[in-house]
C-alpha positions in Angstrom: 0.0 0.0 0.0 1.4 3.2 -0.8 1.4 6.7 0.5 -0.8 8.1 -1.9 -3.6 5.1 -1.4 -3.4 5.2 2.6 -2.4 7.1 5.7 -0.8 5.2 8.0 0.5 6.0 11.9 3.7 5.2 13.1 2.4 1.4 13.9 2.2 1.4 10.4 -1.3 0.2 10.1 -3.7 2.3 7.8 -6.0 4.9 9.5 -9.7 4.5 8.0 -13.2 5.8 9.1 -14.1 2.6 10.7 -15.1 1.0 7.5 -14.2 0.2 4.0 -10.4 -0.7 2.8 -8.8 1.8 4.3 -7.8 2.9 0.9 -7.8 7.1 1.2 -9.1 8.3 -2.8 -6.4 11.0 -3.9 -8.3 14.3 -3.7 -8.5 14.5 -7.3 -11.1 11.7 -7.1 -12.7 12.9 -4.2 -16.2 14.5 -4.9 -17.0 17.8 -3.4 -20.1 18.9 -1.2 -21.8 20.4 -4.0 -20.5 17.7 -6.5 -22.7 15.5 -3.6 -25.7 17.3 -3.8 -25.8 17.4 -7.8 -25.9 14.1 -7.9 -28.3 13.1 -5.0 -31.1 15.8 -6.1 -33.1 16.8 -9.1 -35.8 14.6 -10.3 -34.2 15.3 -13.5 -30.9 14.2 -12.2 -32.3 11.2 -10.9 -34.1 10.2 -14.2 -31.2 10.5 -16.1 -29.2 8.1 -13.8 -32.1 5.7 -13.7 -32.4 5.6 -17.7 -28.3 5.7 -18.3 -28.0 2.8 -16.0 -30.7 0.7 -16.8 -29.4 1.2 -20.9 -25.5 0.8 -19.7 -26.2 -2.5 -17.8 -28.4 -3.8 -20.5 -25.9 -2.9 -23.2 -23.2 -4.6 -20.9 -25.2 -7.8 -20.7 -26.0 -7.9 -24.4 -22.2 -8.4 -24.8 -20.4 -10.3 -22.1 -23.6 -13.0 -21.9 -24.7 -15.5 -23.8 -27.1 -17.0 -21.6 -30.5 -17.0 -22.6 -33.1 -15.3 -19.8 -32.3 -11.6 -19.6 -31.3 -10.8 -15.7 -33.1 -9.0 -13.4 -31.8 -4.9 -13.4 -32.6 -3.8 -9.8 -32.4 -0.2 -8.8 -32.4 1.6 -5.0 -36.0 1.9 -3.8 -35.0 5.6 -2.6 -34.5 7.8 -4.4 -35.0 5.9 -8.4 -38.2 3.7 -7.9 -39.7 6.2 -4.9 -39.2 9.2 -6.7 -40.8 7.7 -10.1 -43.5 6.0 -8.3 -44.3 8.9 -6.7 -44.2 11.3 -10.1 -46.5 8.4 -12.0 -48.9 8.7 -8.8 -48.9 12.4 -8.5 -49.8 13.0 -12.1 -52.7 10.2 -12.3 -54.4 12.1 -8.7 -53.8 15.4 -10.3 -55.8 14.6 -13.4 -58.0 12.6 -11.2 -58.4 15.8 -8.7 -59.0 18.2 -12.1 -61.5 16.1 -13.4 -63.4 15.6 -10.0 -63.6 19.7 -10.0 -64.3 20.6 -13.8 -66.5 17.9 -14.8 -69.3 17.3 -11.3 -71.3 14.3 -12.0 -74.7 14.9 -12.1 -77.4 13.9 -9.4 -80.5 13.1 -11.0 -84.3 13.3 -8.9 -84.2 11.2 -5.6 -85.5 7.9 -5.6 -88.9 6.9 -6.0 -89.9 3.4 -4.5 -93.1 3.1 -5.4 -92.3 3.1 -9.0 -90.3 1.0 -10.9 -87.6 2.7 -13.8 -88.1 1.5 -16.8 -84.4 0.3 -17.7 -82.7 -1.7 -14.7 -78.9 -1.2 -15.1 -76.3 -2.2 -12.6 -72.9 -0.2 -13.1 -70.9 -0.4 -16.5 -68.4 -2.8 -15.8 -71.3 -5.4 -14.9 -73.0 -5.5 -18.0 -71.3 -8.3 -19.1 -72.9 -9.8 -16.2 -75.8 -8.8 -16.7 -76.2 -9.4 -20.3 -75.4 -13.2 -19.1 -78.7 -13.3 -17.2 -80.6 -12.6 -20.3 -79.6 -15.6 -22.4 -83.3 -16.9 -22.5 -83.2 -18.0 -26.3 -80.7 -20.3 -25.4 -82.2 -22.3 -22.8 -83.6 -25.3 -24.3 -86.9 -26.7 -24.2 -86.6 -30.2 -24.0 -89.6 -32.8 -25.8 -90.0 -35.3 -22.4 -90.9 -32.5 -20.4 -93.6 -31.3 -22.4 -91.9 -28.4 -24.5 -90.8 -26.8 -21.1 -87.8 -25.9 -19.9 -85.4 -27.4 -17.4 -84.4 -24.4 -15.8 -85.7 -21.4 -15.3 -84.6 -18.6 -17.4 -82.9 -17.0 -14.3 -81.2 -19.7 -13.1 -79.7 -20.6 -16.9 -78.3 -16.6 -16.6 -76.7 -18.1 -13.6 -75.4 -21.1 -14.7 -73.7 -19.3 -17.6 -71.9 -16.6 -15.4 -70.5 -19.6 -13.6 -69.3 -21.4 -16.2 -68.2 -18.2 -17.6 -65.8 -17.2 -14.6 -64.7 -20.0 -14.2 -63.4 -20.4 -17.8 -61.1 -17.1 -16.8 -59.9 -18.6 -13.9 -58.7 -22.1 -15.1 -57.1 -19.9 -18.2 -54.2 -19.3 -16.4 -53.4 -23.2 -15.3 -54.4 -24.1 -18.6 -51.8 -22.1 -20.5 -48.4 -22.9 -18.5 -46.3 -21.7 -21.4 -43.2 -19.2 -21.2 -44.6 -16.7 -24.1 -44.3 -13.2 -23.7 -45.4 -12.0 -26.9 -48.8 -12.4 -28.7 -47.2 -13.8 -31.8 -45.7 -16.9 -29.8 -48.5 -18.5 -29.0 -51.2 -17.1 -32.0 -53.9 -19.6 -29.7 -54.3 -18.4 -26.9 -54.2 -14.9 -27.9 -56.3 -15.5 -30.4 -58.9 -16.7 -26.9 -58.4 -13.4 -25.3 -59.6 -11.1 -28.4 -62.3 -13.6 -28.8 -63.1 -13.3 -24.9 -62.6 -9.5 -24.8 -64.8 -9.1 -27.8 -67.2 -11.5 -26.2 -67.2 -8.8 -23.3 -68.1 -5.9 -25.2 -71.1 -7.8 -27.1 -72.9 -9.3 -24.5 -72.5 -6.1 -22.5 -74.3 -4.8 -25.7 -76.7 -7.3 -25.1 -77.6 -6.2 -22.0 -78.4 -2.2 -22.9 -80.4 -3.9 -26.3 -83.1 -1.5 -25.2 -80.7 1.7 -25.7 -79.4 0.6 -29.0 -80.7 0.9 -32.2 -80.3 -2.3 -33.9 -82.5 -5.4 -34.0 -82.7 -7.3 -30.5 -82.3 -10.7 -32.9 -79.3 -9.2 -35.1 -77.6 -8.1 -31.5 -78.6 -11.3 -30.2 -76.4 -12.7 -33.1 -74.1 -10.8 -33.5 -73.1 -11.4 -29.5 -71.8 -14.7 -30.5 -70.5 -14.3 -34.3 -68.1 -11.6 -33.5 -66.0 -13.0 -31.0 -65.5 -15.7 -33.6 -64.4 -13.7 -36.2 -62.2 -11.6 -34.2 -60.7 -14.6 -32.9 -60.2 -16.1 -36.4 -58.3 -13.1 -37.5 -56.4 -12.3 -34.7 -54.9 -16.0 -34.9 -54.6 -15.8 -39.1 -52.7 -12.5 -38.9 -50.3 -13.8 -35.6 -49.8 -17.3 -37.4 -48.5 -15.1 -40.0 -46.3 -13.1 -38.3 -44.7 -15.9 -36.9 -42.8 -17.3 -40.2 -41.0 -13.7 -40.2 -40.4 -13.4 -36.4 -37.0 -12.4 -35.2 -35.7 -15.5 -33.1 -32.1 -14.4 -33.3 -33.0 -11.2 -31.9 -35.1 -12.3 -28.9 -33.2 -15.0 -28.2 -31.3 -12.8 -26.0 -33.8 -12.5 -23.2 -36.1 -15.8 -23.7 -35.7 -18.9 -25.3 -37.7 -19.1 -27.7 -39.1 -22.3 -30.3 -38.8 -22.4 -34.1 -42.1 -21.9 -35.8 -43.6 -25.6 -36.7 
């Protein structure tokens, strides 16, 4: 160890802080208060460190690896992922917080309960739910009973939203595949266009009284355009796949040859 790397007393051991080497940085290398603060504050600052090293370390493991799943970049919680989560959050409650002010919803006249509303709805994001319940022309009527019906109408909407949610639930033990990337497996994303158009349609369904088309032709169209969505979405990905760039991804994921 020489004199410019350590400080040593006349025992000749090296004199540190209580930590480290015990290696003293000449004071060419040594950063200044305010060389401190520059780097330690500024959200710009701070962004441009997060993006630099994130690029440099990926860059870095793009050439010195040749292993095929990408590593895991982790980054301080403070100040990097606190200070971003906290811009990303700040900006989403601020346009929350705007909206809330400039656009008030509207309160319509206070319930009646002696009378009935004419249209039922629950809230939006139940309509697919809803429309479920109304799949009446479905339920069979079956010959030994007479031309009735097994079950009521009701309890056939029922039986559907089960069978429904539990389809979504068993999707993810059903697909156990490593894809990341619709074009890797065209299937199975082909399912989720079909099931997210299916969504929209029998939400449709369920408001057929607010929309101008046919209740038969909606009725229809509830199960013929999930199909066709599906169809296509798989065509255009089974496509893609002849062309894909294995050689390219094959840095992060292994990946399997088209068949």
């Amino acid at each position: 160890m020489s004199d410019e790397q350590a400080k040593t007393d006349g025992s000749g051991e090296a004199q540190t802080d209580g930590g480290g080497t015990g290696i003293v940085p000449p004071d060419d290398e040594t950063p200044t208060w305010s060389e401190r603060k520059q780097r330690t504050e500024g959200l710009s600052r701070l962004t441009y460190e997060y993006f630099e090293r994130a690029r440099r370390e990926d860059q870095d493991l793009r050439q010195e690896s040749s292993y095929v799943e990408r590593d895991v970049l982790a980054f301080p919680v403070w100040p990097h992922e606190m200070i971003r989560n906290l811009s990303l959050t700040s900006f989403f409650v601020g346009m929350i917080i705007f909206l809330a002010a400039t656009l008030p919803p509207h309160l319509g006249a206070p319930a009646d309960p002696s009378s009935t509303p004419a249209v039922i709805l629950p809230d939006w994001y139940l309509y697919w739910s809803f429309g479920l319940l109304k799949l009446g022309p479905l339920n069979p009527e079956l010959a030994i009973l007479g031309g009735q019906k097994l079950t009521a109408d009701r309890t056939y909407g029922v039986i559907a939203n089960i069978i429904v949610v539990g389809f979504i639930a068993m999707v993810p033990f059903l697909n156990k595949g490593s894809a990341r990337r619709p074009v890797e497996q065209p299937f199975w994303a082909a399912v989720g266009m079909a099931g997210f158009t299916f969504a929209w349609t029998i939400s449709a369904v369920s408001i057929k009284n607010l929309i101008p088309i046919d209740s038969h032709l909606l009725f229809d169209l509830a199960f013929l355009l999930p199909i066709v969505v599906g169809t296509i979405t798989y065509a255009v990905l089974r496509s893609m796949r002849e062309g894909y760039m294995f050689d390219l991804n094959r840095r992060y994921y292994r990946l399997r040859p088209p068949k």
